[in-house]
MMTF fields as JSON, N, C-alpha, C and O atoms, coordinates in Angstrom:
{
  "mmtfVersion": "1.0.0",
  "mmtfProducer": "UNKNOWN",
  "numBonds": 467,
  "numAtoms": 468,
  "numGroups": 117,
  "numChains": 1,
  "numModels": 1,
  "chainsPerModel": [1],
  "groupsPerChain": [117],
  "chainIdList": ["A"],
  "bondAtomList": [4, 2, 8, 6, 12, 10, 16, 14, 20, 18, 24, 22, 28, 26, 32, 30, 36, 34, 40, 38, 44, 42, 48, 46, 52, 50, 56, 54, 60, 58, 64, 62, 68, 66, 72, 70, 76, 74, 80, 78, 84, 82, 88, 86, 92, 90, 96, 94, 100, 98, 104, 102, 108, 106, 112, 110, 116, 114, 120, 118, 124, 122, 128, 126, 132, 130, 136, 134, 140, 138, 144, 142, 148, 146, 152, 150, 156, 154, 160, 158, 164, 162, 168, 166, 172, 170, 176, 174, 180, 178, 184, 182, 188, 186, 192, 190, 196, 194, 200, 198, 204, 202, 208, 206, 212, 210, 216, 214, 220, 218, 224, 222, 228, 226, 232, 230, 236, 234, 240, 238, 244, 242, 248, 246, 252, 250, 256, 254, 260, 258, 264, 262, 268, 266, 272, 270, 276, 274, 280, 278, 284, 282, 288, 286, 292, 290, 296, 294, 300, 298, 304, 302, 308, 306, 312, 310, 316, 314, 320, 318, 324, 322, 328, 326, 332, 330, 336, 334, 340, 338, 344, 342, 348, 346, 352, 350, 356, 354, 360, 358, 364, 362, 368, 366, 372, 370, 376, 374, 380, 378, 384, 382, 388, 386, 392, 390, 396, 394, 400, 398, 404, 402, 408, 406, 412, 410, 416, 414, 420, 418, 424, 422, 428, 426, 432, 430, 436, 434, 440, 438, 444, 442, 448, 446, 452, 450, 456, 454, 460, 458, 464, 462],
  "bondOrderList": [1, 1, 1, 1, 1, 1, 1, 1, 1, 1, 1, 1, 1, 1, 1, 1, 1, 1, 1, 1, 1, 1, 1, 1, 1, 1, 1, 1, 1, 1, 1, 1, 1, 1, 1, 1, 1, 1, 1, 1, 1, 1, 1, 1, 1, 1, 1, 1, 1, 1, 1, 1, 1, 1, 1, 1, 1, 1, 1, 1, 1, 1, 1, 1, 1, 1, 1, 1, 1, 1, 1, 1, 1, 1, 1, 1, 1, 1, 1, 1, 1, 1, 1, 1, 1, 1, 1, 1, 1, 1, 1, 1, 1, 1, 1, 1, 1, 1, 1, 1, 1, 1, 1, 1, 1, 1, 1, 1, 1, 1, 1, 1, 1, 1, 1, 1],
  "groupList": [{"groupName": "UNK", "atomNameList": ["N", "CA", "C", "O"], "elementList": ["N", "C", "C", "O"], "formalChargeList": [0, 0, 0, 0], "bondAtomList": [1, 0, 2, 1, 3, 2], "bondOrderList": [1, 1, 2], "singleLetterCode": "X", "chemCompType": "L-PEPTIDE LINKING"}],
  "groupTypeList": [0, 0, 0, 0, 0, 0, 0, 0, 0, 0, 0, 0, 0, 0, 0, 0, 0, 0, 0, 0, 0, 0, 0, 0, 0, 0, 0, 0, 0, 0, 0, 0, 0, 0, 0, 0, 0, 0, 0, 0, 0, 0, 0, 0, 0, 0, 0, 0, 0, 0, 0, 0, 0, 0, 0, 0, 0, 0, 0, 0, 0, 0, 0, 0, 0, 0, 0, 0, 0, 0, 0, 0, 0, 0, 0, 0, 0, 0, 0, 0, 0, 0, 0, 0, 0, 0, 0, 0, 0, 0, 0, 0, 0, 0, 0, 0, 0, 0, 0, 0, 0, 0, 0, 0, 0, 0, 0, 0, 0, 0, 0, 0, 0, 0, 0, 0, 0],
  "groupIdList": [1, 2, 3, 4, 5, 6, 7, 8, 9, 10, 11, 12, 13, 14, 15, 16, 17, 18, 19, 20, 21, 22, 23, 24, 25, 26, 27, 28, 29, 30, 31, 32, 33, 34, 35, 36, 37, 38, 39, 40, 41, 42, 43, 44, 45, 46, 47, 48, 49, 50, 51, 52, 53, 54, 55, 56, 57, 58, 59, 60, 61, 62, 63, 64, 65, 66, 67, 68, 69, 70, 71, 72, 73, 74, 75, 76, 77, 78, 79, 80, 81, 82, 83, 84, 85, 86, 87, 88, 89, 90, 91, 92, 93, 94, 95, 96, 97, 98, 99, 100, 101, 102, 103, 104, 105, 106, 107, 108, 109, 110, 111, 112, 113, 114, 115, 116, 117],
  "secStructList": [7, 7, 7, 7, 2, 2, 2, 2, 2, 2, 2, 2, 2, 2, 2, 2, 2, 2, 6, 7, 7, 1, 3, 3, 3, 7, 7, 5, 6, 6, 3, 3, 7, 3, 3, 3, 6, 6, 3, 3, 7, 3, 3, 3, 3, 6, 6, 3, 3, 3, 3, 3, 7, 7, 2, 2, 2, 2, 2, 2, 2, 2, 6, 6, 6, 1, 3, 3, 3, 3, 3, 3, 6, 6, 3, 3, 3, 3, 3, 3, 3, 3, 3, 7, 6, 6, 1, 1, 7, 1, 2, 2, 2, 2, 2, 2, 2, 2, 2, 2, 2, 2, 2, 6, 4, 4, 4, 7, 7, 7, 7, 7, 7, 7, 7, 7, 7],
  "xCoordList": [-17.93, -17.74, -16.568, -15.479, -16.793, -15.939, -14.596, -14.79, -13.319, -12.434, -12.454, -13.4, -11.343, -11.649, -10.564, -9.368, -11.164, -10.004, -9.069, -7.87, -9.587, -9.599, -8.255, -7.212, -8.041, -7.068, -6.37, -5.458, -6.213, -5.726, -4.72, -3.511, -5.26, -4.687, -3.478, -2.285, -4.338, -3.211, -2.133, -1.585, -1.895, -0.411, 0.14, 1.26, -0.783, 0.22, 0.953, 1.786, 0.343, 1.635, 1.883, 2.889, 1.457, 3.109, 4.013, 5.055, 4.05, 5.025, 5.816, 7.029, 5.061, 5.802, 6.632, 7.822, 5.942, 6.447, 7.713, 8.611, 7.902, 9.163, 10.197, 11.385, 9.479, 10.949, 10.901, 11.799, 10.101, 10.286, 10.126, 9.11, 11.724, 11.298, 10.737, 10.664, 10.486, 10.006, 8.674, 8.572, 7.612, 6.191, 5.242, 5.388, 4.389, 3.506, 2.202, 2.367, 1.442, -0.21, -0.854, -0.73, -1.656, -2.158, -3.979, -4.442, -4.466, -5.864, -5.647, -5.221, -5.828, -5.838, -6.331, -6.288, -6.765, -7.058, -8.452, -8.783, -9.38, -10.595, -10.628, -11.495, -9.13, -8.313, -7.08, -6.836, -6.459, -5.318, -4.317, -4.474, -3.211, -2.044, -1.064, -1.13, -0.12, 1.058, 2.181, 2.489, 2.695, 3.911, 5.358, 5.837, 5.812, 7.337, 8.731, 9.05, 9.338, 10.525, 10.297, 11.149, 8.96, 8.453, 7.74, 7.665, 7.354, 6.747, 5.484, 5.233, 4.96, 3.818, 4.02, 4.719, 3.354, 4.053, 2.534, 2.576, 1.415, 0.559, -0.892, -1.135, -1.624, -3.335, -4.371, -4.616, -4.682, -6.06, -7.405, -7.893, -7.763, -9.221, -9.943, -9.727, -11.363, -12.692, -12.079, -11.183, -12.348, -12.23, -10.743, -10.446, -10.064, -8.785, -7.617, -7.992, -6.409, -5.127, -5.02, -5.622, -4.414, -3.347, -1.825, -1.273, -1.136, -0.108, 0.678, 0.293, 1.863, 2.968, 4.007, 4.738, 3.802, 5.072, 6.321, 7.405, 5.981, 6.635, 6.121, 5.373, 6.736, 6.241, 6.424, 5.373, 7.804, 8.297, 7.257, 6.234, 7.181, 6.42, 4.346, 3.282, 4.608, 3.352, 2.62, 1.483, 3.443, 3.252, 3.066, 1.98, 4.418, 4.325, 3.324, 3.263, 2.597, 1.38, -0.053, -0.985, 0.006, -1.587, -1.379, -2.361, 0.004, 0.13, -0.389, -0.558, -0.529, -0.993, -2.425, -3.089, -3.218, -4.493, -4.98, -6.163, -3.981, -4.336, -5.05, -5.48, -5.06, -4.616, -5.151, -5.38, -5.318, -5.925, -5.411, -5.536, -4.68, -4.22, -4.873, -6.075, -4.034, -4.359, -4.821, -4.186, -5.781, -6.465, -6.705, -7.715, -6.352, -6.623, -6.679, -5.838, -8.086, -8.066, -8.18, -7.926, -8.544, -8.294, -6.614, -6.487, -5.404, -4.543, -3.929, -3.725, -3.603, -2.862, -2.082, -1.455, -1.5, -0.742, 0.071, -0.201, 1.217, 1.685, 2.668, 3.057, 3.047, 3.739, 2.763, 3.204, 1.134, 0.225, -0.637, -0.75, -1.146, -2.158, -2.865, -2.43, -4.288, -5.526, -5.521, -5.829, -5.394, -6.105, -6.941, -7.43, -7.694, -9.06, -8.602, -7.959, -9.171, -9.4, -9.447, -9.228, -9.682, -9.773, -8.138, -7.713, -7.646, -6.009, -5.218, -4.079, -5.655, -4.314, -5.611, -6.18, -5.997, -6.902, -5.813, -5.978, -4.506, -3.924, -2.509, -1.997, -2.02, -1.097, 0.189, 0.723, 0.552, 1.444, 0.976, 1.841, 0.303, -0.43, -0.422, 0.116, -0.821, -0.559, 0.4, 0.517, 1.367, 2.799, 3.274, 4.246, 3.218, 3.449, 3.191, 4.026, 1.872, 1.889, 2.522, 2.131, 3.299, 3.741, 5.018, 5.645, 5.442, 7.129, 7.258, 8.18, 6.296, 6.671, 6.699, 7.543, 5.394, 5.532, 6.532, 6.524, 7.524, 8.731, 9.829, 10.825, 9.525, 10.997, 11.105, 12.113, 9.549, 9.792, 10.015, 10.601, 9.597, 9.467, 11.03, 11.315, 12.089, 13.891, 14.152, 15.182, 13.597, 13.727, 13.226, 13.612, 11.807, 11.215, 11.41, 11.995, 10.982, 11.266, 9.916, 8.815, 10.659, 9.761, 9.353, 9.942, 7.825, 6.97, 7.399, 7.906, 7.054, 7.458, 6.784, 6.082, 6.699, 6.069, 5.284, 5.832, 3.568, 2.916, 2.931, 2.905, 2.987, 3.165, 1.688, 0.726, 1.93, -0.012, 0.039, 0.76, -0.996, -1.732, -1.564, -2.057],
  "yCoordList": [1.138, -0.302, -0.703, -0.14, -1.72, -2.044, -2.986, -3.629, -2.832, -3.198, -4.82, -5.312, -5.997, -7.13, -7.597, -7.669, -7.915, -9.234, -9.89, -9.65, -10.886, -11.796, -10.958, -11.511, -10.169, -9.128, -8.763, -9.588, -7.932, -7.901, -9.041, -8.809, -10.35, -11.797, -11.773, -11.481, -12.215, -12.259, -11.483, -11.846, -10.4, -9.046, -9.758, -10.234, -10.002, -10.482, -11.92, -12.267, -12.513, -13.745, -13.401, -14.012, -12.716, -11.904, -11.472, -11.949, -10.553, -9.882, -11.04, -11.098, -12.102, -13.149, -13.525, -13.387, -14.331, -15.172, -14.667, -15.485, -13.181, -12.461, -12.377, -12.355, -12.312, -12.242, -10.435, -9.928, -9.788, -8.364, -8.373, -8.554, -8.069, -7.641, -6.437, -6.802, -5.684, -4.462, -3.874, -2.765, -4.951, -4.432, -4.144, -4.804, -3.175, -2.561, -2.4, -1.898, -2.476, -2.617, -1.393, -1.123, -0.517, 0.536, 0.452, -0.489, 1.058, 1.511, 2.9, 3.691, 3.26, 4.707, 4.188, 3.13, 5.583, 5.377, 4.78, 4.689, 4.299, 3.723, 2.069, 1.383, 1.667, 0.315, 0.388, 0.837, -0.438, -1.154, -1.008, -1.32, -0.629, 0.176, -0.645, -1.09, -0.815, -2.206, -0.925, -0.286, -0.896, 0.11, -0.844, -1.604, -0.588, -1.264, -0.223, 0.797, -0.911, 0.387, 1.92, 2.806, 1.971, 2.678, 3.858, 5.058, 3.453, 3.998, 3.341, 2.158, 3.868, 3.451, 2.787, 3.251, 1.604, 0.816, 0.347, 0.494, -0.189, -0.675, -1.204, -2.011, -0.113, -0.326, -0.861, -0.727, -1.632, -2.388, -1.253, -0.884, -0.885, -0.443, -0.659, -0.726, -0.94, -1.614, -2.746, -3.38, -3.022, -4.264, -4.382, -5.2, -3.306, -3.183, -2.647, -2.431, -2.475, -2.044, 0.092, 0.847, 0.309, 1.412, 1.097, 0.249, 1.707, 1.18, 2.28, 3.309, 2.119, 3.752, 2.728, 1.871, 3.152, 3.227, 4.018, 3.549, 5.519, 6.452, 6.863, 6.243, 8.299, 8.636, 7.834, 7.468, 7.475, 6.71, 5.792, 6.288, 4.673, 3.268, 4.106, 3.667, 4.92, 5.05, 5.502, 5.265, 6.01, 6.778, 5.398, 5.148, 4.194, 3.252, 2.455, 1.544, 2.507, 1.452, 2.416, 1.923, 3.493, 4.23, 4.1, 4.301, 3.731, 3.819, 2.221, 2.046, 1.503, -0.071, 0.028, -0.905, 0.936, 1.221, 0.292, -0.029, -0.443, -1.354, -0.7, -1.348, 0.594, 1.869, 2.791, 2.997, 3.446, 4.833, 5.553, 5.083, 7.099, 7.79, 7.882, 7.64, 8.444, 8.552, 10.17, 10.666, 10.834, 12.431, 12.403, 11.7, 12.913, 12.978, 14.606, 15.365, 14.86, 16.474, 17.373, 18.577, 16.777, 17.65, 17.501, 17.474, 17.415, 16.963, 15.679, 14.865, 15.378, 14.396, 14.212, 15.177, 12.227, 12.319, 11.185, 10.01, 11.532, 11.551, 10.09, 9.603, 9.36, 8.283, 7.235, 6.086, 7.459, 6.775, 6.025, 6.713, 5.299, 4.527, 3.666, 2.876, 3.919, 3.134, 1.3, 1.477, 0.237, -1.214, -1.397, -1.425, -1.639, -2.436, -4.068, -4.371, -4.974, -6.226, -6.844, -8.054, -6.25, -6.853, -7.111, -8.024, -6.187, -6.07, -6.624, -6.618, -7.397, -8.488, -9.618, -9.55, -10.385, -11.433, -12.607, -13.405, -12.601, -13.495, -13.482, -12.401, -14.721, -14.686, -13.689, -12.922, -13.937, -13.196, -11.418, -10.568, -11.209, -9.751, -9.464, -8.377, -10.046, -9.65, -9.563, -8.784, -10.452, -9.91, -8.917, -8.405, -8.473, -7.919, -6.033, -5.244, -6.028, -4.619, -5.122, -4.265, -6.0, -6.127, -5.778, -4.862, -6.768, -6.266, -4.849, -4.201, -4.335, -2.762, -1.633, -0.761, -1.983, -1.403, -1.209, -0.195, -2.486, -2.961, -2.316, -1.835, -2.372, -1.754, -0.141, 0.371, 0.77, 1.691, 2.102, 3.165, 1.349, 1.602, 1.808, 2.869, 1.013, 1.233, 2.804, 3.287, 3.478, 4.759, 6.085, 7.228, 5.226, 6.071, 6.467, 5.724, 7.695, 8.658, 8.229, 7.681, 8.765, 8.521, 9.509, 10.331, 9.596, 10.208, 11.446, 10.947, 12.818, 13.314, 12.643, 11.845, 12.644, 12.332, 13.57, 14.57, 13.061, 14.708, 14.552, 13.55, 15.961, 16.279, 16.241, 17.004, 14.957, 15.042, 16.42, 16.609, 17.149, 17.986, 17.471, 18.014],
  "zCoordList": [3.124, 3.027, 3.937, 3.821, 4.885, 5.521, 4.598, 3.566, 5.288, 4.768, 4.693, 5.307, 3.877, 3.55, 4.45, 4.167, 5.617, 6.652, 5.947, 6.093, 5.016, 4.449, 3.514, 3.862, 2.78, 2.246, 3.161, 3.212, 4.024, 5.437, 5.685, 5.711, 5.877, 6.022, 5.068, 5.146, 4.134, 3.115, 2.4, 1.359, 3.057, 3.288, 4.107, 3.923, 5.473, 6.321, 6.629, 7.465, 5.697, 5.273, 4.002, 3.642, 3.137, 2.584, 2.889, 2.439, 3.641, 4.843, 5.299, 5.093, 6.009, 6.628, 6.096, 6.378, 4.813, 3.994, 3.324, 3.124, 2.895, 3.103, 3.779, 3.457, 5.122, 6.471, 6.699, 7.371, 6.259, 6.689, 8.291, 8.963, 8.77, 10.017, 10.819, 11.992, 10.741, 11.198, 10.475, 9.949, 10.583, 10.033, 11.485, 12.514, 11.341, 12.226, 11.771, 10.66, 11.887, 11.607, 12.173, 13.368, 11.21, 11.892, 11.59, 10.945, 11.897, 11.262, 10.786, 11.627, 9.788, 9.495, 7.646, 7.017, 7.347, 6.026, 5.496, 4.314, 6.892, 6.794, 6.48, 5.938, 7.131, 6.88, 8.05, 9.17, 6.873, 7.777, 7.158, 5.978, 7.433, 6.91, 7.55, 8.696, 6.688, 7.112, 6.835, 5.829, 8.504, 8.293, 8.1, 8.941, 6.909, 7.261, 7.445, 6.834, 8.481, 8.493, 9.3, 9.357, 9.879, 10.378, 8.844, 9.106, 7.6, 6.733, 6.214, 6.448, 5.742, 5.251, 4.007, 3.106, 3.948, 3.141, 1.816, 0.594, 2.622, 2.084, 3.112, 4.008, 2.265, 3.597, 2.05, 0.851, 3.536, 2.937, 3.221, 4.289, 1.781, 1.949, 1.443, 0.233, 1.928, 1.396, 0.564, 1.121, -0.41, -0.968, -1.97, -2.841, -1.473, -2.771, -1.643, -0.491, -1.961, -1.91, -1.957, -2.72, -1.267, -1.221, -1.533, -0.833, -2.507, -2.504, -2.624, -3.179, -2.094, -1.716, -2.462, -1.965, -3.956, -4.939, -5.182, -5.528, -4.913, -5.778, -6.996, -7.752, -7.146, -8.199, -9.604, -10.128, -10.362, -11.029, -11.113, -11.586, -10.825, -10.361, -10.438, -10.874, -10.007, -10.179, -11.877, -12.286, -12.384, -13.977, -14.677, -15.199, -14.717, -14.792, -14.657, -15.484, -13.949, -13.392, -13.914, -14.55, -13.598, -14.369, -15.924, -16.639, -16.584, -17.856, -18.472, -19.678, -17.801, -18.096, -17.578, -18.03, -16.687, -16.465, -15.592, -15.707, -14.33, -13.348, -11.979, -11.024, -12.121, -10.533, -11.322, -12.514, -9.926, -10.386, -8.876, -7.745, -9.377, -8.091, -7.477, -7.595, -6.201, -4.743, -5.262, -6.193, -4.711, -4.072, -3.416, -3.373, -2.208, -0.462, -0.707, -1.189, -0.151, 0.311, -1.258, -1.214, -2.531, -3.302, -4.085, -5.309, -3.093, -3.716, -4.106, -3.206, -5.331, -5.633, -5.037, -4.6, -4.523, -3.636, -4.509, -4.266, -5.68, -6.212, -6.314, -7.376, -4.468, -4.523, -4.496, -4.52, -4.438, -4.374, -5.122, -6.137, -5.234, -6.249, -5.485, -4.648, -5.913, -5.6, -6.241, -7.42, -6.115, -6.506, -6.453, -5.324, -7.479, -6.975, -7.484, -8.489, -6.427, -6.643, -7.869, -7.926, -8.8, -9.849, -10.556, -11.265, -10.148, -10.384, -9.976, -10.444, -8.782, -7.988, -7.814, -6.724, -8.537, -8.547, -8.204, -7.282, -9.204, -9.774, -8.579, -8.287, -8.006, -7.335, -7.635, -6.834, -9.108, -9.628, -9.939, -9.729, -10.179, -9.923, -8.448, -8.238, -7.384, -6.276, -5.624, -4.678, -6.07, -5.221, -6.391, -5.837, -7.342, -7.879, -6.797, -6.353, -6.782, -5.923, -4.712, -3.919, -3.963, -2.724, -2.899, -2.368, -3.873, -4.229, -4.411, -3.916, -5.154, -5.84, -4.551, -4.344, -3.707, -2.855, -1.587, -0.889, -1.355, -0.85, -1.432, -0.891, -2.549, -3.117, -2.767, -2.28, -3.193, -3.056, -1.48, -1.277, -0.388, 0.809, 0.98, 1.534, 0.617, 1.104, 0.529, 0.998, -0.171, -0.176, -0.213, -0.459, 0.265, 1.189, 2.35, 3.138, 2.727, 3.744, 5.035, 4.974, 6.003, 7.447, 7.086, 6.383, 7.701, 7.542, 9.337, 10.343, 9.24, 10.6, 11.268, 10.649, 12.463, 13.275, 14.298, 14.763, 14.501, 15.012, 16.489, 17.203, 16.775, 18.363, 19.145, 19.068, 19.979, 20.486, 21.706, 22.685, 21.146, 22.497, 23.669, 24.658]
}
């Protein structure tokens, strides 16, 4: 399923509407991945959210049953959680995963960076 523009859009006048200066737009993930700070911050896929919480924030959020983790490859990827649409319907639900994901991004770590062939 292709990813939702229209979702896409509306990160990125979140972002705006914030003042984050240092956001970057990627494709990866089978979406669109909003790097802030040079980290991965939050990708749009198919019709819902990726969101890079942290671990903390994430126990938190599968414990209210809004998300469901990230498994890439078999492993759990522990600072991660899946949205589906149904979970940020509501203005206040949606900045809700924006803020969370903002907050955890100031102490989050750069990701290495890979050496191209």
């Amino acid at each position: 399923m292709p990813y939702s523009e229209k979702l896409v859009d509306r990160i990125r006048i979140a972002l705006m509407d914030l003042d984050i200066p240092k956001v970057e737009e990627k494709k990866m993930f089978r979406g669109v991945t909003f790097m802030v700070d040079d980290k991965m911050c939050i990708c749009v896929r198919d019709q819902g959210l990726l969101c890079r919480v942290g671990r903390e924030q994430a126990v938190i959020e599968l414990e209210k049953d809004n998300c469901r983790q990230m498994v890439h490859g078999g492993r759990v990827m522990k600072d991660f959680v899946y949205v589906d649409m149904e979970n940020f319907q509501t203005s206040k639900d949606f900045d809700h995963w924006i803020n969370i994901s903002l907050q955890f991004n100031k102490k989050a770590k750069v990701s290495k960076k890979r050496k191209k062939d």
